[in-house]
C-alpha positions as CSV (number, residue, x, y, z in Angstrom):
1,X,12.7,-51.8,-86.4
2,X,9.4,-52.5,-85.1
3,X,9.3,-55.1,-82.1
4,X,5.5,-57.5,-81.4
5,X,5.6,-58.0,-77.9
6,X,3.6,-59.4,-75.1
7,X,3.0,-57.1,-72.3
8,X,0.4,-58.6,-69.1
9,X,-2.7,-56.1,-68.3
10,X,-1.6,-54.2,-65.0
11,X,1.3,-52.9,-67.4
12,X,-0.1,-52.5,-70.7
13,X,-3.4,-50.5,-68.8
14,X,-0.6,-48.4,-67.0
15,X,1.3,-47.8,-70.8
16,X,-2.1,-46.9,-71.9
17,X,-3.0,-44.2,-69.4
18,X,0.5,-43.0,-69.7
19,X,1.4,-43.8,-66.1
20,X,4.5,-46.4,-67.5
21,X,6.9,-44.6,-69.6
22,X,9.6,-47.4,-69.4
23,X,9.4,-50.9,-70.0
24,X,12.2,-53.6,-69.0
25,X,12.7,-56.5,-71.3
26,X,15.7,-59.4,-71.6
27,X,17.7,-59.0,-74.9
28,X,17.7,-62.7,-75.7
29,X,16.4,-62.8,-79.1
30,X,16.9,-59.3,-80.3
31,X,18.9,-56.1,-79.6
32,X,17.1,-52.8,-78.7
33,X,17.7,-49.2,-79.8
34,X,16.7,-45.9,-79.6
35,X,14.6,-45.3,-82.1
36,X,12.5,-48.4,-82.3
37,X,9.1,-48.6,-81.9
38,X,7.4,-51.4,-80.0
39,X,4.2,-52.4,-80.4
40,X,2.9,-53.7,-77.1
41,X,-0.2,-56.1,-77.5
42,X,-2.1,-56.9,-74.2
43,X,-1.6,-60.5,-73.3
44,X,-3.5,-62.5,-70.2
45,X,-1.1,-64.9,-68.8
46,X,-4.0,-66.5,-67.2
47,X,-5.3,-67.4,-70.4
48,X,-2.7,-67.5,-72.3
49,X,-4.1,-65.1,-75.0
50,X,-4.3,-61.9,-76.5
51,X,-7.2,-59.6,-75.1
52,X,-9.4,-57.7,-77.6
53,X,-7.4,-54.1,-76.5
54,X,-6.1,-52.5,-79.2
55,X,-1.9,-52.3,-79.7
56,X,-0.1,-49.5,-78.4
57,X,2.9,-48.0,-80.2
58,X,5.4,-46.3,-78.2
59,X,9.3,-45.2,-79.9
60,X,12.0,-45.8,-77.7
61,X,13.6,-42.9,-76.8
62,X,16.9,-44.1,-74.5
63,X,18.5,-48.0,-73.7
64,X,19.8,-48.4,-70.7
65,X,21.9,-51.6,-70.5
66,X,23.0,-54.3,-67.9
67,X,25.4,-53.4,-64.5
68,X,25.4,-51.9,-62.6
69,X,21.6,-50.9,-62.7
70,X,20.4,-54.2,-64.6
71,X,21.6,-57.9,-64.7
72,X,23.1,-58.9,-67.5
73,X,21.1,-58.8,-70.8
74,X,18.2,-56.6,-69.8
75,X,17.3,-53.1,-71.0
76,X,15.1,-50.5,-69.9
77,X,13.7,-48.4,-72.4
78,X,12.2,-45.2,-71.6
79,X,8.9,-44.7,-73.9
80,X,7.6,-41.7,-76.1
81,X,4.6,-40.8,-78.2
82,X,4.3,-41.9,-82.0
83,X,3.7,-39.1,-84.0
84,X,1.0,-40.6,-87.0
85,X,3.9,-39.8,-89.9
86,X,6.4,-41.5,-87.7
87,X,4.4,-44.4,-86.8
88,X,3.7,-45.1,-90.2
């Protein structure tokens, strides 16, 4: 499954230059697992639109879900590298 998603500058620059390697989302309109790939497409919430970056394609590599760590219906997915045959 391959997931569009929003993600604001500060953390899409930070996924970019491989500084976030997790990213945190509320499973409201679709369930995560490992093995996914997100594609995370750099959105200005002060604008309220995309930004000319490029996506970024990340696999997720674990879930974690809900209590104790999170509230109820969030994840945190830790992130890894698409290989090109992978990501195809």
């Amino acid at each position: 499954m391959i997931h569009q998603l929003k993600c604001w500058p500060e953390y899409f620059q930070a996924v970019k230059y491989e500084l976030k390697k997790f990213e945190i989302r509320k499973e409201d309109d679709r369930i995560y697992t490992t093995g996914d790939f997100l594609d995370l497409h750099e959105w200005s919430p002060e604008t309220e639109s995309f930004t000319n970056e490029k996506p970024i394609r990340r696999v997720v590599t674990y879930v974690l879900r809900g209590q104790p760590f999170l509230p109820d219906g969030y994840v945190c997915m830790s992130l890894g590298f698409v290989s090109m045959k992978e990501g195809e």
